[in-house]
Kinemage of the C-alpha trace (Angstrom):
@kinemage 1
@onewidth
@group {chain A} dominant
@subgroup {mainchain}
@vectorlist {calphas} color= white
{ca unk a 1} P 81.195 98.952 111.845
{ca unk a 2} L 83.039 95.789 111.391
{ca unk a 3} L 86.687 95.546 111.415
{ca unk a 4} L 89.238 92.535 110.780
{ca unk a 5} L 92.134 93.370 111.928
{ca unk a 6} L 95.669 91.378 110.846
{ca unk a 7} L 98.914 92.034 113.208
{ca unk a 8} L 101.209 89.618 114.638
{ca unk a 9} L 102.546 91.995 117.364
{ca unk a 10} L 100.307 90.672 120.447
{ca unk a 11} L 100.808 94.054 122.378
{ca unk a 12} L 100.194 96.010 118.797
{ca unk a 13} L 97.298 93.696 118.067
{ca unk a 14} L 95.217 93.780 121.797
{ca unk a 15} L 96.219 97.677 122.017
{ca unk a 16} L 94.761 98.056 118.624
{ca unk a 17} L 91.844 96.068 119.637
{ca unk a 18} L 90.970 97.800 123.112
{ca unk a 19} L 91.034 100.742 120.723
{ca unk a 20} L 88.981 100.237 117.952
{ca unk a 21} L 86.179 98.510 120.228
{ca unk a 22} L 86.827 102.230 122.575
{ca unk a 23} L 85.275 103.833 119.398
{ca unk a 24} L 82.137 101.608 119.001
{ca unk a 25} L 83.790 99.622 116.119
{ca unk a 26} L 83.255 95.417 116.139
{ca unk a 27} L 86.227 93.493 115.651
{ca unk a 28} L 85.135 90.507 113.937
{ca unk a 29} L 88.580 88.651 113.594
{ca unk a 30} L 91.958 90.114 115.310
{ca unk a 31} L 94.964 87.496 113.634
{ca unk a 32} L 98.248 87.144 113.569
{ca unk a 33} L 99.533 85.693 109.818
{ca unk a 34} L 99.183 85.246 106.526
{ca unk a 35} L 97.168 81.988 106.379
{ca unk a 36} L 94.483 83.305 108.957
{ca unk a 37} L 93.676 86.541 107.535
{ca unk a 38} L 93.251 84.532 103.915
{ca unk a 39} L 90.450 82.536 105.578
{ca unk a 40} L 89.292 85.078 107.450
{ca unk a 41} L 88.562 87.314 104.130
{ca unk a 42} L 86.896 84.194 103.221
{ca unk a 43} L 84.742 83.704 106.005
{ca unk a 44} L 83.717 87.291 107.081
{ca unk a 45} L 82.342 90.461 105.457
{ca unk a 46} L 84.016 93.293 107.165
{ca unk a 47} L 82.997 96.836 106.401
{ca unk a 48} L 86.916 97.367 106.549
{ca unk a 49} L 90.185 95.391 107.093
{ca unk a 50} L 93.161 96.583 108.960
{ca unk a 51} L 96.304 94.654 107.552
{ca unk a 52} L 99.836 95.071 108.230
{ca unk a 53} L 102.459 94.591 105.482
{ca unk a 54} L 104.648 91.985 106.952
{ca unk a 55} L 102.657 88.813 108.714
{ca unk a 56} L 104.209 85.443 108.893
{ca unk a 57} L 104.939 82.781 107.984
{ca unk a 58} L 107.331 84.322 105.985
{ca unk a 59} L 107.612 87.911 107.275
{ca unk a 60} L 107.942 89.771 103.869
{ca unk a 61} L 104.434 90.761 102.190
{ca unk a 62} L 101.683 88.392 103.213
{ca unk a 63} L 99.103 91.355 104.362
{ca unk a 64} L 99.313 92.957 101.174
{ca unk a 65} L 98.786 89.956 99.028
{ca unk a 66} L 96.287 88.972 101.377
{ca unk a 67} L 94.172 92.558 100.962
{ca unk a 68} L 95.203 92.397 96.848
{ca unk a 69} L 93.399 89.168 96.686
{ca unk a 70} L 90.398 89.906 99.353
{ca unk a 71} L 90.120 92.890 96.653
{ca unk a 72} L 90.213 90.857 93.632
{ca unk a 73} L 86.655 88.840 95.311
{ca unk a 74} L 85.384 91.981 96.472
{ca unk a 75} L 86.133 94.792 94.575
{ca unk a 76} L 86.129 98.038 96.912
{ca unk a 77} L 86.968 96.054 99.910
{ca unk a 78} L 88.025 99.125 102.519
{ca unk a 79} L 91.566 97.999 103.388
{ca unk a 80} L 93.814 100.506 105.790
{ca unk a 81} L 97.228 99.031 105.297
{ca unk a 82} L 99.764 99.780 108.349
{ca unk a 83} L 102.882 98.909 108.657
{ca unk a 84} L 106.633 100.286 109.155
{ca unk a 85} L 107.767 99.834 105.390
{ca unk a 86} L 106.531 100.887 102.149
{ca unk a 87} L 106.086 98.370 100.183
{ca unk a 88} L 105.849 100.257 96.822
{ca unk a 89} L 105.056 97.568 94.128
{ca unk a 90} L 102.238 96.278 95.815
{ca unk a 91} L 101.441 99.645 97.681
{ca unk a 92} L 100.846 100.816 93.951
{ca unk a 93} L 98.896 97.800 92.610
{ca unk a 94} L 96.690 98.469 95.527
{ca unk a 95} L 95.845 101.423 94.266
{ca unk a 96} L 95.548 100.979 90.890
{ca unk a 97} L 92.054 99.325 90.581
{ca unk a 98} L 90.474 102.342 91.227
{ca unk a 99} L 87.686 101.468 93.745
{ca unk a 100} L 88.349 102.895 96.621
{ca unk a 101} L 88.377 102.630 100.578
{ca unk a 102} L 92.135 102.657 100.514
{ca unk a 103} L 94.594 103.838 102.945
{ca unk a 104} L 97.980 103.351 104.209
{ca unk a 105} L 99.737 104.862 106.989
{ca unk a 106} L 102.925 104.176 108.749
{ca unk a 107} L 102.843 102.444 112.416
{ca unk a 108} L 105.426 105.561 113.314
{ca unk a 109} L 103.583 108.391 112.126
{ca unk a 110} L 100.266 107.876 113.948
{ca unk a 111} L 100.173 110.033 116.807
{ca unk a 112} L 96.557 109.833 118.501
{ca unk a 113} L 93.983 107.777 118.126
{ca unk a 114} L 91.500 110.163 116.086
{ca unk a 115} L 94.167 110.485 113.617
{ca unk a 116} L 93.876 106.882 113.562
{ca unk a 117} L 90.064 106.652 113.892
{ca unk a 118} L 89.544 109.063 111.345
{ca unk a 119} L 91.737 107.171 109.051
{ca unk a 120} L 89.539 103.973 109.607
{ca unk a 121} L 86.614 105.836 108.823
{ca unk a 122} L 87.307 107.980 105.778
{ca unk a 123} L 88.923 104.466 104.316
{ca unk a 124} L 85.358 102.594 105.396
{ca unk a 125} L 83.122 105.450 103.700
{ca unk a 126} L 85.370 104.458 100.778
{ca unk a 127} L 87.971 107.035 100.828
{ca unk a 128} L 91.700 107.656 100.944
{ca unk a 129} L 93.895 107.914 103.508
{ca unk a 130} L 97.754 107.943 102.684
{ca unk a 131} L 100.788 108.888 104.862
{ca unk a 132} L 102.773 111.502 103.095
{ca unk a 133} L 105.762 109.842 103.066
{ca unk a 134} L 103.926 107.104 101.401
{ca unk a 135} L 102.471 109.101 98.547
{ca unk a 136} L 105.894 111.060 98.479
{ca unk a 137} L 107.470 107.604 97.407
{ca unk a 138} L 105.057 106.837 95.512
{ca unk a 139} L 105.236 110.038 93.629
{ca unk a 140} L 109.505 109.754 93.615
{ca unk a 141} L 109.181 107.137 90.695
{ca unk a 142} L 107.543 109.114 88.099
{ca unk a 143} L 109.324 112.487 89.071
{ca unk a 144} L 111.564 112.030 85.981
{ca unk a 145} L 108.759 110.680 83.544
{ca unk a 146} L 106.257 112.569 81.855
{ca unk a 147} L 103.632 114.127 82.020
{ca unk a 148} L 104.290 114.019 85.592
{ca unk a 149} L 107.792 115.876 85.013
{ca unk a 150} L 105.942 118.560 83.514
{ca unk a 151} L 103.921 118.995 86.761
{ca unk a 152} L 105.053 122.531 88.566
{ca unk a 153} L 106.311 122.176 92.310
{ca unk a 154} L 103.196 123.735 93.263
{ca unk a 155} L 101.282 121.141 91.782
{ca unk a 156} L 103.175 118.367 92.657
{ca unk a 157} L 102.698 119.832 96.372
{ca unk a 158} L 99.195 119.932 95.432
{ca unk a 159} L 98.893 116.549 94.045
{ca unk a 160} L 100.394 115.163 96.945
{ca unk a 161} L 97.994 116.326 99.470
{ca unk a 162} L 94.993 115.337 96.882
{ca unk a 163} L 96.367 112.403 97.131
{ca unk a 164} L 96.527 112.116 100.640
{ca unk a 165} L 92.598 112.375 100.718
{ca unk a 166} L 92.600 115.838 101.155
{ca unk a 167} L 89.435 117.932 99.970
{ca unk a 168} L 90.226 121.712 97.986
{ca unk a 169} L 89.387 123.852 100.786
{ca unk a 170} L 92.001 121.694 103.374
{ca unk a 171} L 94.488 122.018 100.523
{ca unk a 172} L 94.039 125.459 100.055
{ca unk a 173} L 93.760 126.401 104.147
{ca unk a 174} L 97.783 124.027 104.369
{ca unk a 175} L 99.071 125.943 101.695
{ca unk a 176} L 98.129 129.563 102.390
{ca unk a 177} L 96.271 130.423 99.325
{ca unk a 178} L 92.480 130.612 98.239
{ca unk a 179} L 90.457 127.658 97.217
{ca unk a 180} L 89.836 129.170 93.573
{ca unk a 181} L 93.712 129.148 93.138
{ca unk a 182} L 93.560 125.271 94.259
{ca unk a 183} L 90.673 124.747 91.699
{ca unk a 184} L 93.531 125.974 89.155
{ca unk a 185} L 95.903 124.083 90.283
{ca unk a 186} L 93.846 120.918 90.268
{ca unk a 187} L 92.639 121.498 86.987
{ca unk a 188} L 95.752 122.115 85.346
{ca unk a 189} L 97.129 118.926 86.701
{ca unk a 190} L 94.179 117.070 85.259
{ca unk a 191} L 94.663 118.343 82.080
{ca unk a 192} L 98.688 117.593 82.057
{ca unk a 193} L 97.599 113.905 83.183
{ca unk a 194} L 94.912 113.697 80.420
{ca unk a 195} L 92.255 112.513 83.499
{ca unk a 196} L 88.717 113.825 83.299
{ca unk a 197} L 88.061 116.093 85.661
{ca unk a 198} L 85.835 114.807 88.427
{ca unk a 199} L 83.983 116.658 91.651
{ca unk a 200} L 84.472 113.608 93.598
{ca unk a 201} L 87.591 113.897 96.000
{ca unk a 202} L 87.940 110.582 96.318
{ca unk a 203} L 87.758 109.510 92.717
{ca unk a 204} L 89.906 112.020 91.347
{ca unk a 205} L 92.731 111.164 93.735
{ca unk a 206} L 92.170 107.525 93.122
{ca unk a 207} L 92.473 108.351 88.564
{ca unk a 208} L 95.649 110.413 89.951
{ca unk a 209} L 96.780 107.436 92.023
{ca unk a 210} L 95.810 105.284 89.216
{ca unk a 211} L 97.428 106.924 86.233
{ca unk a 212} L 100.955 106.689 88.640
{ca unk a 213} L 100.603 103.571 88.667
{ca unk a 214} L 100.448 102.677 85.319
{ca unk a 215} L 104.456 103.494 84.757
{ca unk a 216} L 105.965 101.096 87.608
C-alpha cells in the first residue's frame, strides 16, 4: 500500500516512517510543508495520505487545504488527518463530500501502533476513522439545533461511536446492550435525520457526518 505522508516534525516524520514501512506499507513521499505535499498530490497516486493539520510555511491549516484540494481532483482520496488541534471548519468540509476513506485522530490519543495501523487501513479500504473527541466537537455544534436536539442521549452516544467507524455489533458489545437494540437505535436516528437507511457502515456514518455538516 502506498502512503504519502506530510509532517514537519523530523523525529515525528522518520518515527512515523520506520513505522509504516515496519508494517509492509511504501512510503512514496515523507514532506515537511505545505508547498511539497501540493506537488506531491500532484505527482503521486497514493492509496492513502497521512497529513497533519498545521505544515508551514505558515503553520495554521496548510495539510487540510492541501487534502481538501487533493480531494477535489480525486474524489475518495483516503486521507488520515493527524494532528494536535481540531480544526473544525475544515475538519467538517472534509467530511462533507461524502466519499469516504476519511479519518482523523489526534497525535495524543494514539497509543500503539495497531491502533494506528488499523486506522491507516480502515481509512485506505475507504472507511472512517475519527477520534472521539473529534466527533464529540464535531457533534457540540448542532447539540442545540434540530433534528439533532431531538436525538436521545442514547442515541447521541450511539451516533457518536457510528461515527467513529464503529460497526452495530462493536457498538452494541461498548455499550452493554444487544445488537437488535442498536439496530433501534440506529434506525430511529435515521429517521429523526431524514437519511435513508443504509447497510453500509461506512456510508451511513459518512450521510450522518454529512447531514452535520450541512448547519456549520
Amino acid at each position: 500500500m502506498r502512503v504519502l505522508l506530510a509532517e514537519d516534525l523530523f523525529l515525528l516524520r522518520d518515527g512515523l516512517v520506520r513505522m509504516l514501512e515496519a508494517y509492509d506499507f511504501e512510503v512514496v513521499a515523507a514532506v515537511e510543508s505545505g508547498p511539497e505535499l501540493t506537488r506531491a498530490f500532484a505527482e503521486l497516486t497514493p492509496d492513502v495520505a497521512i497529513c497533519d493539520v498545521r505544515l508551514p510555511p505558515s503553520h495554521t491549516d496548510e495539510g487540510l487545504q492541501c487534502a481538501l484540494a487533493a480531494r477535489k481532483v480525486r474524489p475518495g482520496l483516503p486521507v488520515l488527518i493527524l494532528s494536535q488541534h481540531v480544526e473544525q471548519l475544515y475538519a467538517r468540509e472534509l467530511l462533507a463530500d461524502g466519499n469516504g476513506g476519511i479519518g482523523y485522530l489526534l497525535k495524543d490519543r494514539v497509543f500503539d501502533a495497531e491502533q494506528f495501523i488499523d486506522a491507516v487501513r480502515r481509512v485506505a479500504a475507504g472507511g472512517t476513522a475519527m477520534d472521539p473527541q473529534v466527533i464529540q466537537q464535531l457533534l457540540s455544534r448542532r447539540q442545540s439545533d434540530r433534528p439533532l436536539g431531538g436525538l436521545t442521549p442514547r442515541e447521541l452516544e450511539v451516533l457518536e461511536l457510528m461515527a467513529q467507524g464503529r460497526s452495530n455489533a462493536a457498538i452494541a458489545g461498548q455499550l452493554f446492550v444487544t445488537e437488535r437494540a442498536i439496530a433501534k437505535h440506529t434506525s430511529n436516528i435515521f429517521a429523526k435525520l431524514d437519511l435513508t437507511v443504509s447497510d453500509d457502515d461506512n456510508r451511513r456514518v459518512l450521510a450522518v457526518l454529512a447531514y452535520l455538516d450541512q448547519g456549520r
